[in-house]
C-alpha positions as YAML, in Angstrom:
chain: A
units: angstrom
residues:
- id: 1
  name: UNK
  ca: [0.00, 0.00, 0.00]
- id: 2
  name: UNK
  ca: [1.73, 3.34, -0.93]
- id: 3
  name: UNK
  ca: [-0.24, 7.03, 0.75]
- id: 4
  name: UNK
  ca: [0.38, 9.71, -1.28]
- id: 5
  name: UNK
  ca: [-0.87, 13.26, -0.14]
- id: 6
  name: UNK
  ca: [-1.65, 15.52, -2.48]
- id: 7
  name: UNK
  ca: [-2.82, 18.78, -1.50]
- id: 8
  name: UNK
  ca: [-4.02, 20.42, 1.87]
- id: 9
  name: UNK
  ca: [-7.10, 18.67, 2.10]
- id: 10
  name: UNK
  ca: [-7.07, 15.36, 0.39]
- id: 11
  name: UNK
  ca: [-4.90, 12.33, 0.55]
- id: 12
  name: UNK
  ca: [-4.99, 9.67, -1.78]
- id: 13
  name: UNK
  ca: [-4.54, 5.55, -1.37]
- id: 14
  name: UNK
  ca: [-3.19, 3.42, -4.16]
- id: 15
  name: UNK
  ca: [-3.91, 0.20, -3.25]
- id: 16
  name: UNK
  ca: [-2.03, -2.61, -4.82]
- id: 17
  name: UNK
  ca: [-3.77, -6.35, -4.75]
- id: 18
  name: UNK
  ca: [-1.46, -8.81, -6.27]
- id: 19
  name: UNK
  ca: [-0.22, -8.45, -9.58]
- id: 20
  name: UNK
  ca: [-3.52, -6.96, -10.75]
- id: 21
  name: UNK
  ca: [-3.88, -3.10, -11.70]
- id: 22
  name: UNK
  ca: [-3.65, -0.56, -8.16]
- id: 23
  name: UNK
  ca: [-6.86, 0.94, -7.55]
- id: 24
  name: UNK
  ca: [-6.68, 4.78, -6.49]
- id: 25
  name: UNK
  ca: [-8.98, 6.17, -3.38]
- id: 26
  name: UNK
  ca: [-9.37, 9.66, -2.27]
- id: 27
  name: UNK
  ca: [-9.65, 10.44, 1.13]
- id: 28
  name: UNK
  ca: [-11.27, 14.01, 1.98]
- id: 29
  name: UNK
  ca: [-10.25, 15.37, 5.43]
- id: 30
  name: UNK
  ca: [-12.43, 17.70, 6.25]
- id: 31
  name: UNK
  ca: [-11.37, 17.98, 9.67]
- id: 32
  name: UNK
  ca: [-7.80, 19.21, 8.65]
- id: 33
  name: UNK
  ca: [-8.52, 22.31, 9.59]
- id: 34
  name: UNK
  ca: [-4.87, 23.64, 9.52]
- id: 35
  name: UNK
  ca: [-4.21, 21.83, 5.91]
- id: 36
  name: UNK
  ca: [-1.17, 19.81, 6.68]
- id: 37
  name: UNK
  ca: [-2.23, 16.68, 5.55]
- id: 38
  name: UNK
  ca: [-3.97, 15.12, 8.68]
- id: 39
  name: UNK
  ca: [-6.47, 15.29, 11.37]
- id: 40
  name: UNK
  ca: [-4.51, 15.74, 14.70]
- id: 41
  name: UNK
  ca: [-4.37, 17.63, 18.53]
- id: 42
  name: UNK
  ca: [-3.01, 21.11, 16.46]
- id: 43
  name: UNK
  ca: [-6.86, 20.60, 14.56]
- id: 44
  name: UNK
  ca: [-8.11, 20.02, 17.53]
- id: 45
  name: UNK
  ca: [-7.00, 23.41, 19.39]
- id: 46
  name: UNK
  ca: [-8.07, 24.96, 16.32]
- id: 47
  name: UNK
  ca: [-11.76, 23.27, 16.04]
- id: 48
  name: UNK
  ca: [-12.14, 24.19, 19.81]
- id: 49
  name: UNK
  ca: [-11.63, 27.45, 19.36]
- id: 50
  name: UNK
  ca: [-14.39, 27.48, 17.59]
- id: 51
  name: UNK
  ca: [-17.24, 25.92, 19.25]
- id: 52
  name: UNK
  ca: [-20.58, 26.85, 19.38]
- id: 53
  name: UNK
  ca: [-19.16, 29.56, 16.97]
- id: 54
  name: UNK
  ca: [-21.78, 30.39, 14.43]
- id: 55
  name: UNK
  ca: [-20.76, 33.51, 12.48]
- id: 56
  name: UNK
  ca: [-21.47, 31.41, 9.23]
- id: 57
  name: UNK
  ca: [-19.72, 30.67, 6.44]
- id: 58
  name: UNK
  ca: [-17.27, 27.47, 7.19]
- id: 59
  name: UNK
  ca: [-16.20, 29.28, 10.87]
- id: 60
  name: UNK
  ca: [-12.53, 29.22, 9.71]
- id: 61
  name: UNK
  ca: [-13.07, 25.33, 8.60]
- id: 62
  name: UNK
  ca: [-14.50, 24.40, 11.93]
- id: 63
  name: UNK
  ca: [-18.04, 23.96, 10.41]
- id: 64
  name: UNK
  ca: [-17.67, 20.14, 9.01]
- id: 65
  name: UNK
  ca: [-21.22, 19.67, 8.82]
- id: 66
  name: UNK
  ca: [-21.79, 22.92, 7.06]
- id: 67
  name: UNK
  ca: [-24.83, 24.30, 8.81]
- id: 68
  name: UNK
  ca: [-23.33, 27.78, 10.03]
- id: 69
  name: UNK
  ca: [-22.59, 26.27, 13.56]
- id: 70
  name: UNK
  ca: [-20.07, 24.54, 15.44]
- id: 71
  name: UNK
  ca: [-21.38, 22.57, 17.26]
- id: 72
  name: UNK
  ca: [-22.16, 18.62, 18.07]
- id: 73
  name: UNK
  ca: [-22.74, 17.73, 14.89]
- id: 74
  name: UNK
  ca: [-18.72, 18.55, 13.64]
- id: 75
  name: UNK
  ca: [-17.36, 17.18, 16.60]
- id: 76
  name: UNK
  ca: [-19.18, 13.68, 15.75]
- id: 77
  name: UNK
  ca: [-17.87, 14.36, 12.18]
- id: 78
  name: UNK
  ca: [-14.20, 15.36, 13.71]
- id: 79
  name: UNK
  ca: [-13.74, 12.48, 15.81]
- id: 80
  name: UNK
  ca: [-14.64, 9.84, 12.54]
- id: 81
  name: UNK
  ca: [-12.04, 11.91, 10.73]
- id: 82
  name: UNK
  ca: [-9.55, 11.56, 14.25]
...
């Protein structure tokens, strides 16, 4: 298995099963909120920051479920992305 990232918000999975053809996954990480490439404590200080924030727009990338609020609903959404 080879992980490739490549850009801020996406990392992409070749997968290679035997001597068949790799198949090629893309991973969105929503919950990368300071676009390095994963989902870790430094996203986590940022997304807190944040809470119950609801000024609209993406709140600085702490709005994963994209309903103008942070709130429960992106911190279920953080923690599958954790």
């Amino acid at each position: 298995n080879t992980f490739n990232k490549t850009d801020s918000s996406e990392t992409v999975v070749e997968l290679n099963i035997g001597s068949g053809p790799a198949s090629i996954i893309s991973i969105s990480l929503s919950a990368d909120i300071d676009a390095d490439g994963d989902v870790d404590f430094i996203d986590f200080a940022l997304f807190a920051q944040r809470w119950q924030d609801d000024t609209g727009n993406t709140c600085s990338g702490a709005d994963l479920s994209g309903d103008g609020i942070v709130n429960e609903d992106d911190l279920e959404e953080f923690i599958l992305q954790w």
